[in-house]
C-alpha positions as CSV (number, residue, x, y, z in Angstrom):
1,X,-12.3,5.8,-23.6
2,X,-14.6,5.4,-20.3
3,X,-14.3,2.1,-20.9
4,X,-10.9,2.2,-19.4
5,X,-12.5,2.8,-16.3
6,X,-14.3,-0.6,-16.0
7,X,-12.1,-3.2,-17.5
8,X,-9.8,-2.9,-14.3
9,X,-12.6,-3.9,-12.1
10,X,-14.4,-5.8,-14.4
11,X,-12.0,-8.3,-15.5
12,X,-10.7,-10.0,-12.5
13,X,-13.8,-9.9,-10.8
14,X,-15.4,-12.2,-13.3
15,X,-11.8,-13.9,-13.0
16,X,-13.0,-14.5,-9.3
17,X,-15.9,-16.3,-10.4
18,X,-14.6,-18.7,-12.7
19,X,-11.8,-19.7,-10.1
20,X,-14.3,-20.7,-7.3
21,X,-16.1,-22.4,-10.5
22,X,-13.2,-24.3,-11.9
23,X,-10.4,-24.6,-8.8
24,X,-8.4,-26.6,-11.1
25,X,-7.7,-23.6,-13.2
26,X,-7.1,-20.9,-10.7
27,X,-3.3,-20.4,-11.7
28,X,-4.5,-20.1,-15.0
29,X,-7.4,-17.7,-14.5
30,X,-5.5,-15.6,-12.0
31,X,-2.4,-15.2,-14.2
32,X,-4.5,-14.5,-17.4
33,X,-6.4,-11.7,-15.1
34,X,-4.0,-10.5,-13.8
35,X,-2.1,-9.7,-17.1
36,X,-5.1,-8.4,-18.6
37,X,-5.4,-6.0,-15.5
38,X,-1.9,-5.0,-15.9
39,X,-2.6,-4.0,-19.4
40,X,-5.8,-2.3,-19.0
41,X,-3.9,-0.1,-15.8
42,X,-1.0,0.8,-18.0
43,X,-3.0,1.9,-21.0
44,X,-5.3,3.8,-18.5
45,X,-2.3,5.5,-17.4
46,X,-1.5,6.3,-21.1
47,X,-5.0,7.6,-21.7
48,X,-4.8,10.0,-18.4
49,X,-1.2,11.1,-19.4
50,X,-2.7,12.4,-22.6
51,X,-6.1,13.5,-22.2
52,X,-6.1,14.4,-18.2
53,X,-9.1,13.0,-16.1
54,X,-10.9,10.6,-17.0
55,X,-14.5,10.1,-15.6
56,X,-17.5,8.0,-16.2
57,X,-21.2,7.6,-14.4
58,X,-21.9,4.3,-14.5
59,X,-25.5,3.3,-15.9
60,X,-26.2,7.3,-17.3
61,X,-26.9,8.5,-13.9
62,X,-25.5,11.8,-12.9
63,X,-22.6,11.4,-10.4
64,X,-24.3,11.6,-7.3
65,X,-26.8,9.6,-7.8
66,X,-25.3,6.8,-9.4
67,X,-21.6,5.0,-9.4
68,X,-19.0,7.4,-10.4
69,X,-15.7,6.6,-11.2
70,X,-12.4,9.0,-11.8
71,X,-9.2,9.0,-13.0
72,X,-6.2,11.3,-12.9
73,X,-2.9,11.1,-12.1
74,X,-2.3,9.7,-8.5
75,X,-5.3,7.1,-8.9
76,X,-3.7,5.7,-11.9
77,X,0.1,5.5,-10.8
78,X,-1.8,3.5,-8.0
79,X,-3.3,1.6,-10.3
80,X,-0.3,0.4,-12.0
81,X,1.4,0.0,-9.0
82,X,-1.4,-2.5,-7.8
83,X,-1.6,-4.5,-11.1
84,X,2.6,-5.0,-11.3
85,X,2.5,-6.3,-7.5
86,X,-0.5,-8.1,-7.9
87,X,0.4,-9.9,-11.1
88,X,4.1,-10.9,-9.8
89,X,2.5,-12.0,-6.2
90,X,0.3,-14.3,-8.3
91,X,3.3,-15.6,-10.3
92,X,4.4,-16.5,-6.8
93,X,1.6,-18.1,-5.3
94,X,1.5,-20.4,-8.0
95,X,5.0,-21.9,-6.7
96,X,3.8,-21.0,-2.8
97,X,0.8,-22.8,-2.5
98,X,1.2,-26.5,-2.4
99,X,-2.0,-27.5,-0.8
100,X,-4.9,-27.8,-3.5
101,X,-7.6,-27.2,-1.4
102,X,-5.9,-23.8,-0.2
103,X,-4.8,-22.7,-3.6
104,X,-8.9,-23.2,-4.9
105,X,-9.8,-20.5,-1.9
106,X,-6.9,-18.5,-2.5
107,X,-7.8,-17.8,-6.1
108,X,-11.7,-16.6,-6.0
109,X,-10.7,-14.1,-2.8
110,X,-6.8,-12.9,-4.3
111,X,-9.1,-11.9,-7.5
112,X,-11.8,-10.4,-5.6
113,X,-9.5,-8.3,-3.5
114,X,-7.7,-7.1,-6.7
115,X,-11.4,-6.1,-8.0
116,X,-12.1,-4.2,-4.7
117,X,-8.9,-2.5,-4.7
118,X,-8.6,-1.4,-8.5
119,X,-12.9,-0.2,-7.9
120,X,-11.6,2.1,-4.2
121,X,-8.9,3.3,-6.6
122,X,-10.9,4.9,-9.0
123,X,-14.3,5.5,-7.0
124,X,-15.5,9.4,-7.7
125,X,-17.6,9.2,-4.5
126,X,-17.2,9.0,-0.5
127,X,-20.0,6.2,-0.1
128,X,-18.4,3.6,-3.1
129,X,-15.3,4.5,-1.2
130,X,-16.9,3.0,1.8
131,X,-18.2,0.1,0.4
132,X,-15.4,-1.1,-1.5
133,X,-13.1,-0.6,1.5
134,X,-15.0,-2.3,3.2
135,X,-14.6,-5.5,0.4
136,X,-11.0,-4.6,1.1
137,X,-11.0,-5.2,4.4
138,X,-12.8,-8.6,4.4
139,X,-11.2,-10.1,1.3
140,X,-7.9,-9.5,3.2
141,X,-9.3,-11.1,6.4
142,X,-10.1,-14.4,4.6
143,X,-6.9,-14.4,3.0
144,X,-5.1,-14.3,6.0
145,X,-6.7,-16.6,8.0
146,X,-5.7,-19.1,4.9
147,X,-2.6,-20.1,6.8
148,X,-5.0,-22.0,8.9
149,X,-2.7,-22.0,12.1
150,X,-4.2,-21.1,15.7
151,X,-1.9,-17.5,15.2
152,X,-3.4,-16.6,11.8
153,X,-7.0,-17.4,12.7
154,X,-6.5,-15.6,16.2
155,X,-5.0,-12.6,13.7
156,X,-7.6,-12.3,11.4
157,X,-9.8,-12.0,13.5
158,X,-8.7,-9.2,15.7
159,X,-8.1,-7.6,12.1
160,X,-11.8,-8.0,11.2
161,X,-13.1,-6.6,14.5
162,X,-10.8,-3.7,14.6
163,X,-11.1,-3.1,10.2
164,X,-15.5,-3.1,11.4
165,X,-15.0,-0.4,13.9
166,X,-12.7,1.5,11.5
167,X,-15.1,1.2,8.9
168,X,-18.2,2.4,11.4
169,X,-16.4,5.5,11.6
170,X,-15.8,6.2,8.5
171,X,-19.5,5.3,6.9
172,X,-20.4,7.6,10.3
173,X,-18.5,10.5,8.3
174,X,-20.2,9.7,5.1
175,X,-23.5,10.0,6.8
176,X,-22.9,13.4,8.1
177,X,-21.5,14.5,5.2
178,X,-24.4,13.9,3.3
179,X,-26.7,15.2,5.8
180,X,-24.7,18.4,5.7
181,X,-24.3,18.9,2.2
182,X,-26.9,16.9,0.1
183,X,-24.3,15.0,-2.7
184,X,-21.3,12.4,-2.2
185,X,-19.7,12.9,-5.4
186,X,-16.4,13.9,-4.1
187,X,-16.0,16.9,-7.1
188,X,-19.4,18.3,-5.5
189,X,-18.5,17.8,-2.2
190,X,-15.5,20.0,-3.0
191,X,-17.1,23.1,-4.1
192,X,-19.4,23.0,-1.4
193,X,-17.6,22.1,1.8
194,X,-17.6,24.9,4.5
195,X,-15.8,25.2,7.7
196,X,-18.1,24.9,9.8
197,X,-18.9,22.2,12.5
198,X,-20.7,19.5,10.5
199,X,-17.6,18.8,8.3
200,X,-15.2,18.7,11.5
201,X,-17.2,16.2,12.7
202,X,-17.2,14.0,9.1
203,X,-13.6,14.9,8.8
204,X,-12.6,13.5,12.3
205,X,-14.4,10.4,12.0
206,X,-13.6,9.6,8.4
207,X,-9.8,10.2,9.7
208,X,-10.0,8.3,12.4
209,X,-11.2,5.2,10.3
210,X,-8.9,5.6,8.1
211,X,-6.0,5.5,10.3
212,X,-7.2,2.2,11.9
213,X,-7.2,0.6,8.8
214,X,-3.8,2.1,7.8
215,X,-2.4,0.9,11.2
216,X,-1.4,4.2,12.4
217,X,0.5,4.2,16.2
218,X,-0.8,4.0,18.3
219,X,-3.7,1.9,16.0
220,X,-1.0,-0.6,14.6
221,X,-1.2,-3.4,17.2
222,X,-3.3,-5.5,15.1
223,X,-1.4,-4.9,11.7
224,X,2.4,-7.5,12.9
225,X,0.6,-10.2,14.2
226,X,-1.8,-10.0,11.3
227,X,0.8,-9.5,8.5
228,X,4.0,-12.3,10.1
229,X,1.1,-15.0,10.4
230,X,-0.6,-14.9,7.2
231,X,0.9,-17.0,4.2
232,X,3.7,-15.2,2.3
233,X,1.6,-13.7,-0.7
234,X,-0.5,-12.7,1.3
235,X,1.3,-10.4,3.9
236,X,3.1,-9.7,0.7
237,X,-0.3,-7.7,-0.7
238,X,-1.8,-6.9,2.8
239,X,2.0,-4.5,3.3
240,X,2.2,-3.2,-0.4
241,X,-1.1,-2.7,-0.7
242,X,-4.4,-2.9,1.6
243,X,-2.8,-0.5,4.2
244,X,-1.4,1.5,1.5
245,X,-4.9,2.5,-0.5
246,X,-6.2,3.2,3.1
247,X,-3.3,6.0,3.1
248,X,-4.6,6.6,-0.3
249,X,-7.5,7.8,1.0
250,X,-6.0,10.0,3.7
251,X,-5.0,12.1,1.0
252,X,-7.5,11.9,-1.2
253,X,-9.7,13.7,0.9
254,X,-7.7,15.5,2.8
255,X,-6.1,17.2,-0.7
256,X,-9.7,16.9,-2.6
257,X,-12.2,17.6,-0.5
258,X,-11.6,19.3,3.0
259,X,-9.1,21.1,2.3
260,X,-10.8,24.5,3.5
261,X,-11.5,22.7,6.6
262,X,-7.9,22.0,7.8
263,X,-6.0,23.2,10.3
264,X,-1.9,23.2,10.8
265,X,-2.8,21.8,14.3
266,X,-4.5,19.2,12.6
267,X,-2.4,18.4,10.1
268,X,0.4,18.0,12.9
269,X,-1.1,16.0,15.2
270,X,-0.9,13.5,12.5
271,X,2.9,14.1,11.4
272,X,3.8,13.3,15.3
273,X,2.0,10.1,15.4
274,X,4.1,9.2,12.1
275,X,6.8,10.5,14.2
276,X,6.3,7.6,16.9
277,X,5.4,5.5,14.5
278,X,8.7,5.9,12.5
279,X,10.7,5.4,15.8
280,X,8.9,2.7,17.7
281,X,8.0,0.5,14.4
282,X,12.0,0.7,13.6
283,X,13.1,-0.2,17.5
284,X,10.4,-3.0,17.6
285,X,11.5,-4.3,13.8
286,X,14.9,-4.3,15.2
287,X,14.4,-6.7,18.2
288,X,11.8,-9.2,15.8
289,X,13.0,-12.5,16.3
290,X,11.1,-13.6,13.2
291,X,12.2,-12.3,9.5
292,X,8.2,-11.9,8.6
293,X,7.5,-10.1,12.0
294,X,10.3,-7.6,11.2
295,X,8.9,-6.8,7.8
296,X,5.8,-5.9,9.8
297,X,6.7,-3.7,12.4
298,X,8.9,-2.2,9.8
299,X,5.5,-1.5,7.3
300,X,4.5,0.5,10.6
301,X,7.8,2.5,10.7
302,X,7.1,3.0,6.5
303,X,3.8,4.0,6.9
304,X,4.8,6.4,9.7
305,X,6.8,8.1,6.8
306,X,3.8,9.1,4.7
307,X,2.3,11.0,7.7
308,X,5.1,12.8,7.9
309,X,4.1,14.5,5.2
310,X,0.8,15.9,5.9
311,X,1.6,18.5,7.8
312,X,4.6,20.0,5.1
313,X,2.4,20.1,2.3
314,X,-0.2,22.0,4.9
315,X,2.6,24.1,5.3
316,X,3.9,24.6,2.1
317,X,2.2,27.1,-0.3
318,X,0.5,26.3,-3.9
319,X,3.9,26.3,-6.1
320,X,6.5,24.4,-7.0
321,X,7.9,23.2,-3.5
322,X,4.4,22.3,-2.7
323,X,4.4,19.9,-6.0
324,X,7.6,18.3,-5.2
325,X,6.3,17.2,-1.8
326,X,3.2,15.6,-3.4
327,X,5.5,13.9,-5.6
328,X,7.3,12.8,-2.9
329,X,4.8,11.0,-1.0
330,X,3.4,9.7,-4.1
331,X,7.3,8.3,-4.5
332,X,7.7,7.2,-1.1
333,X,4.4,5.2,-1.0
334,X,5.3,3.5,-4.9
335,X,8.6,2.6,-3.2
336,X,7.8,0.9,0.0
337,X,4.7,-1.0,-1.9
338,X,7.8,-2.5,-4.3
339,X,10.2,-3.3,-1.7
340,X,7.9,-4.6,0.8
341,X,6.1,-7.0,-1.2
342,X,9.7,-8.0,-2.0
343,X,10.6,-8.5,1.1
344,X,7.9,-11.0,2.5
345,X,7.9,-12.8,-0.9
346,X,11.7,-13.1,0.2
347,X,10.7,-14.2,4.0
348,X,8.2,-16.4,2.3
349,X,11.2,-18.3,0.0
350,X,13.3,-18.7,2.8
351,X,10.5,-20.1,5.5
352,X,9.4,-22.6,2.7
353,X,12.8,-23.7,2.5
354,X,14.2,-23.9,5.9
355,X,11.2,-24.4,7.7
356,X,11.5,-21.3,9.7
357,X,12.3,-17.5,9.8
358,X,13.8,-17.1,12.7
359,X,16.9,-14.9,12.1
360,X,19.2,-16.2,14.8
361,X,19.2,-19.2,12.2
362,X,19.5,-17.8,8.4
363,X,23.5,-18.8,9.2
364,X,24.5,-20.4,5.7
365,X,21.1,-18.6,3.6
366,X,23.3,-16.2,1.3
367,X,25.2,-19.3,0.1
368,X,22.2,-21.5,-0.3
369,X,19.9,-18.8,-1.5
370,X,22.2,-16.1,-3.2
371,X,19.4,-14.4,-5.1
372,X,16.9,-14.4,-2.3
373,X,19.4,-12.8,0.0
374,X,19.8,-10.1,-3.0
375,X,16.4,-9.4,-2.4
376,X,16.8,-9.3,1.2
377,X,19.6,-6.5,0.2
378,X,17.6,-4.6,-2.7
379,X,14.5,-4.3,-0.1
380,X,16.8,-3.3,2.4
381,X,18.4,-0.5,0.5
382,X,14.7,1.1,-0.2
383,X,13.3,0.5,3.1
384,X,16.9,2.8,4.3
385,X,16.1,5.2,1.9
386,X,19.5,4.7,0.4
387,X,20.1,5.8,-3.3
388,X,19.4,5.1,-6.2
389,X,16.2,3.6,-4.7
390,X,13.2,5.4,-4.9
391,X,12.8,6.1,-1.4
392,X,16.5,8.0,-1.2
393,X,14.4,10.7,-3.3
394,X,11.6,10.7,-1.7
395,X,13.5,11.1,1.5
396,X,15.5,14.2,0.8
397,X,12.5,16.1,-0.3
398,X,11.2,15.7,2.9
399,X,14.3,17.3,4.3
400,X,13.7,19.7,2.1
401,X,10.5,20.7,2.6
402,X,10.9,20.5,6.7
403,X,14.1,23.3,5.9
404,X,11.1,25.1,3.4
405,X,8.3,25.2,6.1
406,X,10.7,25.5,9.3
407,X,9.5,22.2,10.7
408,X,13.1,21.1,11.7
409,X,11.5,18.3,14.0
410,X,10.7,16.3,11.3
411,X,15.3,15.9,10.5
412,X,15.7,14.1,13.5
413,X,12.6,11.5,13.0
414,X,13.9,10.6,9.6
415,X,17.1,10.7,10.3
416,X,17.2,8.4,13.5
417,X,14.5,6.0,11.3
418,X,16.9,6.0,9.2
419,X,19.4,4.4,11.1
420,X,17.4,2.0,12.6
421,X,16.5,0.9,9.4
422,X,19.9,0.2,8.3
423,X,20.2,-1.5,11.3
424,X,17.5,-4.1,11.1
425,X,18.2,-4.5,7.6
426,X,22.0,-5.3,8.0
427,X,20.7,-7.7,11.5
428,X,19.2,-9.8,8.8
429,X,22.1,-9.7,6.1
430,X,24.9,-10.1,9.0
431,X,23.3,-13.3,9.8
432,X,22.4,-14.5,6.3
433,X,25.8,-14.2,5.7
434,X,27.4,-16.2,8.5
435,X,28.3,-19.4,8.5
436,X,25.8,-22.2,8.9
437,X,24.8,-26.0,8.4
438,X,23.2,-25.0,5.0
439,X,24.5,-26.1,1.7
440,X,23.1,-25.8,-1.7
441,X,21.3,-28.8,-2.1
442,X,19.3,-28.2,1.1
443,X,18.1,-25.0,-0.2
444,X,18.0,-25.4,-4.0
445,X,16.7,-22.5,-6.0
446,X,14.0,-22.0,-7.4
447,X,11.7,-19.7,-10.2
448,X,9.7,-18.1,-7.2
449,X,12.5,-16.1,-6.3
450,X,12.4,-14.0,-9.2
451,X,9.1,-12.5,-8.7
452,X,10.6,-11.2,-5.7
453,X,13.6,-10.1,-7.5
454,X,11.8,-8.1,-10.2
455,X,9.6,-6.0,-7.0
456,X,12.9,-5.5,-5.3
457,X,14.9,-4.5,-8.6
458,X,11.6,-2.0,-9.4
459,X,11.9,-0.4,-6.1
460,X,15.9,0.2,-5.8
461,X,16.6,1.3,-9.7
462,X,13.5,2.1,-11.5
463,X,11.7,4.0,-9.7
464,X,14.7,5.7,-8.8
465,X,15.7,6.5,-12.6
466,X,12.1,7.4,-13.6
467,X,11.6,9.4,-10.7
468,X,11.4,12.4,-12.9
469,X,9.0,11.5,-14.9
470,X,6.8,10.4,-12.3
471,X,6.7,13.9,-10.9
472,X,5.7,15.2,-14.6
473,X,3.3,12.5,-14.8
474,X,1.1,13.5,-11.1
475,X,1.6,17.7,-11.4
476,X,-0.1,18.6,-8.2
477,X,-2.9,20.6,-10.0
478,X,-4.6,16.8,-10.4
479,X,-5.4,17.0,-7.0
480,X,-7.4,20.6,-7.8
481,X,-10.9,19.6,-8.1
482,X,-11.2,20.1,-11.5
483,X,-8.7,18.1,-11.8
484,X,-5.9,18.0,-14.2
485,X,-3.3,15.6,-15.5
């Protein structure tokens, strides 16, 4: 059954190698992979659903001393998550790229960033988490400089020097968690963790790098210009996903393994940054000029969202309520991975066809491209929060547990984001909808805009329907160090 554990990593790293062996094939060898991951995640999911944690140590060492790698309920549901967006975004890119010299790069780095995320994802100690974030950050670089304009190069750049420093301060962390405490392994490293200066000092640092490389305000300004100029897939995975596990991590540790070493100040210093970020990612989303930029700045306004969070469940006792806001954010995050990816695989459709994004001009899309501007709509109605989407649950137990804990600051924030939302997202319909110089034939159809659709119809209905059972599925005692289902 530890076998589970590797086959998600496994497989589509060796994928990556035989693409950058046979370019020819890399449709092939990254749809194959990328099915086989998707099976592999969902019978892992299975396996933790029935028999609780999973864990392996790599090679026979004891964790601590050699790779370990973990399972339980929030790792896995990430797991999925990745393998369903990763697998439809590769459906895409096999319509997207039309360039064979760009599609034989694409393939080898797409793979290898789906290895690096899958191995963060179900890493058991802080230093693999540092090295394979690290292979996060870099495949996602080279993939978005693939665009190969002045902007993208320009972009991934600044995102390379800005994902180093993150990732200085977080290794930083590591390092003084291991000279405080001896071990890693983050199951150790919860049983021994103290209050005491050494672990503020790791906590602070491995914070701080993490919310560089989740683009936290006021650490977002290299995440838009990164995410609009980089080719459609790839903002796609770099919104759903690379900024997502970085969040991941955020509450990994902060659930898992420094939990006696938090503070409420702490934990709402963060919430009011999410506060901004909600507000001023929503105004600047609203005055984009370009469809792709305005799925950016509205990923900082998302993201914003999560670190909402942190400081209700600090303020929520072990119990019930305290579960349902873990579910919550586990929700919220599933939900905006969906619907974004949707939405830039959308923006991608529409710039191939018209040459542009520029929303002034989308006059005449709904007619010419009915069921890309249905995902436009689907997206929208997650990225409002309105229901049945996922996000419209996810939403209201935040209400509720800002009413539980007395934080009433937190109503105004979502509810204000939430109008902004609607506005962006109904800026972009209104003029999709008006009459233009488009006609069918200009804008034919095509199979590329069902991936899209499938991401968009996940995030509006079926997480919303299943919603339950996701909440049965994570049961906050996972997070406990001894970890449950």
């Amino acid at each position: 059954m530890t076998d589970l554990l590797v086959w998600p990593i496994l497989l589509p790293l060796l994928a990556s190698l035989l693409a950058l062996v046979f370019p020819r094939r890399g449709d092939w060898i990254g749809g194959m992979a990328s099915l086989a991951v998707l099976i592999s995640a969902a019978w892992l999911v299975h396996s933790v659903w029935d028999n609780g944690v999973i864990a392996v140590a790599l090679g026979g060492w004891q964790p601590g001393l050699g790779i370990a790698l973990r399972a339980d309920g929030l790792s896995s549901v990430l797991l999925l998550m990745v393998a369903i967006v990763a697998l439809t975004i590769g459906i895409y890119a096999t319509r997207y790229f039309d360039n064979a010299v760009v599609r034989a790069r694409f393939w080898p780095l797409w793979l290898l960033l789906l290895a690096a995320l899958n191995a963060l994802l179900l890493s058991g100690d802080v230093f693999n988490l540092y090295v394979t974030l690290e292979l996060v950050g870099l495949t996602a670089v080279a993939l978005g400089a693939l665009g190969g304009s002045r902007d993208a190069i320009v972009a991934a750049l600044r995102y390379l020097t800005i994902g180093l420093l993150g990732s200085m301060a977080f290794l930083a962390g590591v390092v003084v968690l291991y000279a405080a405490y001896g071990t890693l392994d983050m199951v150790a490293l919860a049983s021994v963790v103290e209050d005491r200066p050494a672990t503020w000092v790791a906590l602070m640092l491995m914070t701080l790098g993490l919310l560089v490389k989740s683009a936290l305000f006021p650490m977002h300004f290299w995440l838009p210009p990164a995410h609009a100029n980089a080719p459609a897939p790839v903002s796609a995975a770099l919104s759903a996903l690379v900024v997502k596990v970085a969040f991941y991590l955020v509450l990994r540790l902060w659930l898992d393994v420094f939990t006696v070493a938090l503070h409420p100040a702490t934990a709402w210093m963060l919430g009011l940054l999410g506060a901004v970020a909600v507000l001023w990612g929503s105004y600047r989303a609203l005055r984009a000029p370009r469809l792709k930029l305005l799925a950016a700045y509205s990923t900082v306004a998302q993201l914003g969202y999560l670190f909402l969070f942190l400081p209700l469940l600090a303020g929520l006792p072990d119990g019930p309520a305290r579960e349902a806001a873990f579910g919550a954010v586990v929700l919220f995050a599933l939900t905006h991975g969906f619907a974004k990816s949707a939405l830039f695989l959308g923006a991608g459709v529409i710039q191939q066809r018209a040459g542009h994004d520029r929303i002034e001009e989308l006059g005449g899309t709904a007619r010419a491209l009915p069921v890309t501007t249905f995902v436009l709509a689907l997206s929208g109605i997650a990225l409002i929060g309105l229901p049945p989407s996922g996000t419209f649950l996810a939403k209201w137990q935040l209400l509720a547990a800002a009413v539980e804990t007395g934080q009433w600051v937190w109503i105004p924030v979502v509810a204000v984001g939430s109008l902004l939302a609607g506005a962006y997202v109904f800026r972009v319909l209104g003029h999709a909808f008006a009459p233009g110089d488009r006609d069918g034939s200009a804008l034919a159809a095509g199979r590329e805009e069902l991936p899209a659709l499938a991401l968009a119809l996940v995030a509006t209905v079926v997480l919303g329907l299943a919603a339950g059972g996701l909440w049965g599925f994570l049961d906050f005692a996972a997070m406990s160090p001894g970890g449950a289902r």
